[in-house]
C-alpha positions as a Markdown table, in Angstrom:
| # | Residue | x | y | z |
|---|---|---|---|---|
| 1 | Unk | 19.8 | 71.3 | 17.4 |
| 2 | Unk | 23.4 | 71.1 | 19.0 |
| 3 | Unk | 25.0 | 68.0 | 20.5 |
| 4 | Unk | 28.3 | 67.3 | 22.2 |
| 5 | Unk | 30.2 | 65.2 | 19.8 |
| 6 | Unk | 32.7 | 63.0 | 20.9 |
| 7 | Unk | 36.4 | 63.8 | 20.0 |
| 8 | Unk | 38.0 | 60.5 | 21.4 |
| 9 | Unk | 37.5 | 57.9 | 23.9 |
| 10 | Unk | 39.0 | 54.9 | 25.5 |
| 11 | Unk | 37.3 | 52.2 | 27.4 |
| 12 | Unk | 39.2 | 49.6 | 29.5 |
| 13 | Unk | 42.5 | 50.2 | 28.2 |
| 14 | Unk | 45.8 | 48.7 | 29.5 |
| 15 | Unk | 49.6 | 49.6 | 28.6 |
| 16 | Unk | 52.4 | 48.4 | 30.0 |
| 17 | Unk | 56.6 | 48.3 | 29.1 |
| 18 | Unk | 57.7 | 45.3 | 30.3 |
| 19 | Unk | 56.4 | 44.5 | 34.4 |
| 20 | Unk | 55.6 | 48.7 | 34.5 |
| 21 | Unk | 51.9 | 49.2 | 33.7 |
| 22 | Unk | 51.5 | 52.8 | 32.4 |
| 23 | Unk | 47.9 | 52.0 | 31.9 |
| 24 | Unk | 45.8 | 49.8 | 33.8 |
| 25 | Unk | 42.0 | 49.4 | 32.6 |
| 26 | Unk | 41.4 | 53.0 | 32.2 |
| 27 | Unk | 38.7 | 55.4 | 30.8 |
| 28 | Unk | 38.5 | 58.7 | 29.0 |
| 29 | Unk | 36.1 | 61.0 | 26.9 |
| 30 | Unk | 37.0 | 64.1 | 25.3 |
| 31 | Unk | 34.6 | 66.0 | 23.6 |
| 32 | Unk | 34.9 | 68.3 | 20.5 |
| 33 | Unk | 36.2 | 72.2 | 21.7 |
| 34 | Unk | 37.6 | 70.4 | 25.1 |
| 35 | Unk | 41.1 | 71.8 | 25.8 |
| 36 | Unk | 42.6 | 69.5 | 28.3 |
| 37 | Unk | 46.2 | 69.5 | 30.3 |
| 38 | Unk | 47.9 | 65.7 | 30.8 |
| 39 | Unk | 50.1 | 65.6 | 33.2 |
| 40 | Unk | 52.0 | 63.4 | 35.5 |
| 41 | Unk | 55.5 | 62.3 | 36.3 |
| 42 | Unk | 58.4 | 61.5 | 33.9 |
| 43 | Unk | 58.6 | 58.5 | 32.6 |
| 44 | Unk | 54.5 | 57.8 | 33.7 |
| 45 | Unk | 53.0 | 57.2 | 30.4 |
| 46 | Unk | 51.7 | 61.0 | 29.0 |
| 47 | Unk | 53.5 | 60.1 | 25.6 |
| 48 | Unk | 52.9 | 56.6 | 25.4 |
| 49 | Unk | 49.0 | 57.6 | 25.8 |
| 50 | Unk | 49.3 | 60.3 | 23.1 |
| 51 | Unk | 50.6 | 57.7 | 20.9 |
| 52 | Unk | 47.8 | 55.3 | 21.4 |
| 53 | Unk | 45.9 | 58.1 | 19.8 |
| 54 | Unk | 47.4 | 58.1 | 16.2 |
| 55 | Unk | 48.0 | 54.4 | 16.3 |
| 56 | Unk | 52.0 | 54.8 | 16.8 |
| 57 | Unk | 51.0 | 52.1 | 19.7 |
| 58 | Unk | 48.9 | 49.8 | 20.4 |
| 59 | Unk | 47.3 | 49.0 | 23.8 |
| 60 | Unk | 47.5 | 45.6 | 25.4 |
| 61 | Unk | 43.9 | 45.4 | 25.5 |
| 62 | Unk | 41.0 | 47.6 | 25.5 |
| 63 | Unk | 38.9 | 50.1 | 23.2 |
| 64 | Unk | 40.2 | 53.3 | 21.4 |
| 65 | Unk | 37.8 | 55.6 | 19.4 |
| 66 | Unk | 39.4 | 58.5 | 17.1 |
| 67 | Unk | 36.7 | 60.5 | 15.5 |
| 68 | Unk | 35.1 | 57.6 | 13.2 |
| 69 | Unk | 38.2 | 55.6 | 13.5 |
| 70 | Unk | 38.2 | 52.5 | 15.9 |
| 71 | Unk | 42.3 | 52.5 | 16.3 |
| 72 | Unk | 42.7 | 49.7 | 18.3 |
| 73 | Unk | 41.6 | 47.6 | 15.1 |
| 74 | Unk | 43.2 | 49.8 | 12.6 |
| 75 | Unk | 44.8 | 48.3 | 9.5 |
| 76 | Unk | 47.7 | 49.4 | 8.2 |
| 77 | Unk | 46.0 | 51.2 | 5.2 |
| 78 | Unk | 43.8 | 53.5 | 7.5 |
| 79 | Unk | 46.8 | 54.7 | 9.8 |
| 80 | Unk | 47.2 | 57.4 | 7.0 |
| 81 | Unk | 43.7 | 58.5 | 6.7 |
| 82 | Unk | 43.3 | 58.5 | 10.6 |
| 83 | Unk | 46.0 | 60.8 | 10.7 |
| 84 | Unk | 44.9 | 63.1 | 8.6 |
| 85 | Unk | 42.1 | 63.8 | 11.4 |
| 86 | Unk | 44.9 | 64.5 | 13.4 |
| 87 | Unk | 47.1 | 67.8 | 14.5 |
| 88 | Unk | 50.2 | 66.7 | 16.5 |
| 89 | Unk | 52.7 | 68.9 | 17.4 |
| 90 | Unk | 56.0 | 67.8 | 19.4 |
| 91 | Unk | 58.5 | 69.6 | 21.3 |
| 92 | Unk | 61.1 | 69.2 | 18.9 |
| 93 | Unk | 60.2 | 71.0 | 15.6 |
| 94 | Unk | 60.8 | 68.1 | 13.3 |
| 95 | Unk | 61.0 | 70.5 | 10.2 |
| 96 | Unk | 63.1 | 70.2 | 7.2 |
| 97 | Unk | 66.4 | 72.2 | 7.4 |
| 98 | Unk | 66.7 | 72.7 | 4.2 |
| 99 | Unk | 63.4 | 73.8 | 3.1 |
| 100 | Unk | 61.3 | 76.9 | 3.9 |
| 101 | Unk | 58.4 | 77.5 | 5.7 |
| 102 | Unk | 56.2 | 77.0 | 2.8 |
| 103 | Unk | 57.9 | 74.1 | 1.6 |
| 104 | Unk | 57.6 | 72.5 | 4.7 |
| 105 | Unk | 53.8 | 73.0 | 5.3 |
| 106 | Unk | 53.6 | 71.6 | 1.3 |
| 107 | Unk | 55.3 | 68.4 | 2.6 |
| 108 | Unk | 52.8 | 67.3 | 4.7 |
| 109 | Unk | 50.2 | 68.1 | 2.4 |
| 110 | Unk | 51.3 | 66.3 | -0.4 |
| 111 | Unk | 52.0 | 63.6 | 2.4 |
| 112 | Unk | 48.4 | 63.3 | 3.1 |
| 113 | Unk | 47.4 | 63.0 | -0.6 |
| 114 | Unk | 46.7 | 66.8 | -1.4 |
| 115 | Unk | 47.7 | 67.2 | -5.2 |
| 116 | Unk | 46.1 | 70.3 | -6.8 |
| 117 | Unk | 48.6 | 72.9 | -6.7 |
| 118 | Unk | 46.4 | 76.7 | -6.5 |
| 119 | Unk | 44.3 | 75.1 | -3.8 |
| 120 | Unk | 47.4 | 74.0 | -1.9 |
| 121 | Unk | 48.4 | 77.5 | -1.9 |
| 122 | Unk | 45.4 | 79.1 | -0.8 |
| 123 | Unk | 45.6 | 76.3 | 2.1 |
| 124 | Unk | 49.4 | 77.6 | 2.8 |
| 125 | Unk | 48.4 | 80.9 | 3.0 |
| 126 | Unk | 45.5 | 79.9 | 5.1 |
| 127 | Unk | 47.1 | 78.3 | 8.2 |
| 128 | Unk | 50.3 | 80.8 | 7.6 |
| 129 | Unk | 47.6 | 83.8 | 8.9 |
| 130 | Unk | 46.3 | 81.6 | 11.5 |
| 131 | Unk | 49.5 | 81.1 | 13.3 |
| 132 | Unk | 50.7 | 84.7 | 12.3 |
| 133 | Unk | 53.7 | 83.4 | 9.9 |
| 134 | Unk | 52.0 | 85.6 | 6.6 |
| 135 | Unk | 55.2 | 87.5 | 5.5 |
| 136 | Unk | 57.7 | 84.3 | 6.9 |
| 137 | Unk | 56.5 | 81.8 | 3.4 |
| 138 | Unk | 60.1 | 82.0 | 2.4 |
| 139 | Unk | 62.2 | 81.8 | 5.6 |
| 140 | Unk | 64.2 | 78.8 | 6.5 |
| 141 | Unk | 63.7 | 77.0 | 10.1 |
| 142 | Unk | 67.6 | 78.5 | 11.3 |
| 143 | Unk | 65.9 | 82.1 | 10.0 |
| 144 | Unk | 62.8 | 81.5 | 12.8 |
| 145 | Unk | 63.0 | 81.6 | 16.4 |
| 146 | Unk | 61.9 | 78.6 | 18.6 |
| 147 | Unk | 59.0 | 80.7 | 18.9 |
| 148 | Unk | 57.9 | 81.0 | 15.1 |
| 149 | Unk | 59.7 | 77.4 | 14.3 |
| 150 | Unk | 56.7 | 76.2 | 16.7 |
| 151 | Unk | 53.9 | 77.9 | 15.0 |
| 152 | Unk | 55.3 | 76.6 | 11.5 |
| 153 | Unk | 55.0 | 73.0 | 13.1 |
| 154 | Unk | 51.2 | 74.4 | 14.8 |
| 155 | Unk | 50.4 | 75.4 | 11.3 |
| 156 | Unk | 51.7 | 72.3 | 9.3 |
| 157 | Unk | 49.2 | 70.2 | 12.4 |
| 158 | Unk | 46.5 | 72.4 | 11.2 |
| 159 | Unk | 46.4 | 71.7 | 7.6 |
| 160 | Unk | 44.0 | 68.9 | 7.5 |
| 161 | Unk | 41.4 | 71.2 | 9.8 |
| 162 | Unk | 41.6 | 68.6 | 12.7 |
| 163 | Unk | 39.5 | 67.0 | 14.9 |
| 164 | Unk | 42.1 | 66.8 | 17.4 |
| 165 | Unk | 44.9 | 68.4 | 18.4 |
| 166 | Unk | 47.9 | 66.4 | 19.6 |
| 167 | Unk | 50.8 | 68.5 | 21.5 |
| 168 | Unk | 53.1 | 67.0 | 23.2 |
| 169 | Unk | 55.2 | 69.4 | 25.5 |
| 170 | Unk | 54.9 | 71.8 | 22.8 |
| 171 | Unk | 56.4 | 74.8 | 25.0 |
| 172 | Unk | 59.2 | 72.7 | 26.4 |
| 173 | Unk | 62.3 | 74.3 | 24.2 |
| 174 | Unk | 60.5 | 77.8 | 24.4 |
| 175 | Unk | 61.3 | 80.8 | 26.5 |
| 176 | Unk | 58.4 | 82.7 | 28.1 |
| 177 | Unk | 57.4 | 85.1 | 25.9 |
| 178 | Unk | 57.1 | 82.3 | 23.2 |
| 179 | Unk | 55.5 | 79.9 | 25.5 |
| 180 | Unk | 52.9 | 82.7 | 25.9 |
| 181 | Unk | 52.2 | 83.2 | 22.3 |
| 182 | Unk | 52.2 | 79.5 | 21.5 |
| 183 | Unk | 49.5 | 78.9 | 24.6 |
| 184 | Unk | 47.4 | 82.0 | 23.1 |
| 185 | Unk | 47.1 | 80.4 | 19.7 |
| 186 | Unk | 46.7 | 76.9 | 20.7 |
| 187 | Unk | 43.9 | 78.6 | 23.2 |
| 188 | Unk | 42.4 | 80.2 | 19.6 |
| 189 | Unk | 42.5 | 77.2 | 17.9 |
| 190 | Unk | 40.2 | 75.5 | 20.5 |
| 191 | Unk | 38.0 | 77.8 | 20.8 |
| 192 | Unk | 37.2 | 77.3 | 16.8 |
| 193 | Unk | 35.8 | 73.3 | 17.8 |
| 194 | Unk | 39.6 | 71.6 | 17.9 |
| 195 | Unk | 39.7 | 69.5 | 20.6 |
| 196 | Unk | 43.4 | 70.0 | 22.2 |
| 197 | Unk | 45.0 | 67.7 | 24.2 |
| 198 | Unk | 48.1 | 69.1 | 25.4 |
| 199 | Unk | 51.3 | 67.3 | 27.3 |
| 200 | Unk | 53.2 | 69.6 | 30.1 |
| 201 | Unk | 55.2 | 69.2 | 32.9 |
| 202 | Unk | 54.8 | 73.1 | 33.1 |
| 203 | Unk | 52.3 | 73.7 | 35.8 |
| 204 | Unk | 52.2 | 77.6 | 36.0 |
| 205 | Unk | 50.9 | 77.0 | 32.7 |
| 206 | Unk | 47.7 | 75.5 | 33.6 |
| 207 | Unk | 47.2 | 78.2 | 36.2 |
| 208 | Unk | 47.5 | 81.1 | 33.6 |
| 209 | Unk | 45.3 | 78.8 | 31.3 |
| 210 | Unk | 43.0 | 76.9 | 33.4 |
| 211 | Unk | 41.2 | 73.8 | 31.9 |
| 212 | Unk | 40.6 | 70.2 | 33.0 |
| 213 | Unk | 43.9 | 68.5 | 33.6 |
| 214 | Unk | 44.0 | 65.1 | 33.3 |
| 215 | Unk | 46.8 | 63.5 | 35.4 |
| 216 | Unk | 48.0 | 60.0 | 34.8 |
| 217 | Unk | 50.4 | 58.6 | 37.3 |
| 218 | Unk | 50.9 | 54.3 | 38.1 |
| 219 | Unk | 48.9 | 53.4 | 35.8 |
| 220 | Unk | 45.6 | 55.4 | 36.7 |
| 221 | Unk | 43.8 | 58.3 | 34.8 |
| 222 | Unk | 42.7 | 61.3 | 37.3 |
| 223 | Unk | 40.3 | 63.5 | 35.9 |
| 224 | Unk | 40.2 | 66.9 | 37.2 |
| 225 | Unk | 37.5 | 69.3 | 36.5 |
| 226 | Unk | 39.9 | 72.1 | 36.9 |
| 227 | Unk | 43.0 | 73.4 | 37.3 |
| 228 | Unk | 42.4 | 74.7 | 40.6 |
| 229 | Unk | 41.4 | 71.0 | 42.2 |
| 230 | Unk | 44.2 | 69.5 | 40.6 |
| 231 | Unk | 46.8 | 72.8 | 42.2 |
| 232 | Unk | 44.8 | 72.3 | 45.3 |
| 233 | Unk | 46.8 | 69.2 | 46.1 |
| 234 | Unk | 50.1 | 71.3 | 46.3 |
| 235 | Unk | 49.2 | 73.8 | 48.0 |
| 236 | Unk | 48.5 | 71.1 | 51.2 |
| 237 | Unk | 51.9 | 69.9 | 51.0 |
């Protein structure tokens, strides 16, 4: 018997920097193999809510559920394992100059307790063919395009096989031909049960890959079923 499992969800939650409320008693449910587009403005929250999601914020009031993880009560000493539940992928690579590929993907998993060594490779060697990197093990981040730096930093997200995957204006430093083959994978990722949740100010995207968009703007969570009621709104201006 299948049922839709929940991925995350928030009930009632508020945000706010100083007097500007980026959240204001807001609601959202994601579901396992859901690939959904946040957009929105600069500056109108698509970050801060992504952050709310591995406990790198906390709202002002309100629910957050993770997985099995209730984050908006989370002590100190679960962050970690809550994480480990988590991909998240920014637009800045955030890898270790001085260490190659496989060195870099062997940080994070000694960072999120792995310790046998044989099984760590196999896992290496796993995600490496996932994000096609097999063959790159032993390059160093200046060796890689922005293209290939990106999928290090996809496959490092996907070491802990996720729930949830984080990615926040992952394409923004690529040029197209990368952003293509970043969108494909992420695009194969979901479709093996990751949830994605993906940050972009880069609409043609969401045209060429069409999924619910969420759009949060002053405050308020828009849900759109698809991409084309969510570009419809353009095309009237």
């Amino acid at each position: 018997m299948s049922e839709v499992r929940t991925a995350l969800q928030l009930a009632n939650v508020s945000v706010s920097i100083g007097d500007r409320v980026l959240l204001d008693k807001q609601d959202l449910r994601i579901s396992l193999g859901e690939f959904v587009f946040l957009v929105g403005p600069t500056g109108s929250g698509k970050s801060t809510l992504l952050k709310l999601l591995y406990a790198d914020r906390m709202p002002d009031r309100g629910k957050i559920q993770v997985g099995k993880f209730r984050v908006d009560q989370i002590t100190a000493k679960d962050i970690p394992l809550l994480r480990r539940t988590l991909g998240i992928v920014f637009q800045d690579f955030q890898l270790l100059p001085d260490r190659n590929v496989r060195d870099n993907i062997a940080f994070a998993l000694r960072a999120t307790g792995w310790k046998d060594k044989s099984k760590m490779i196999q896992r290496i060697n796993e995600v490496l063919l996932k994000v096609g990197l097999t063959g790159k093990g032993r390059a160093l981040p200046h060796q890689l395009s922005g293209g290939e730096q990106q999928r290090v930093v996809i496959a490092r997200a996907l070491i802990n096989d996720p729930l949830v995957l984080i990615a926040d204006e992952p394409t923004g430093n690529l040029d197209p031909v990368a952003t293509q083959h970043i969108m494909e994978l992420l695009r194969s990722i979901n479709r093996g049960g990751t949830a994605v949740i993906m940050a972009t100010h880069e609409y043609p995207l969401l045209k060429q890959f069409p999924s619910r968009v969420l759009e949060i703007n002053q405050g308020i969570l828009t849900d759109h079923a698809s991409t084309e009621s969510f570009l419809a709104q353009f095309a009237k201006g």
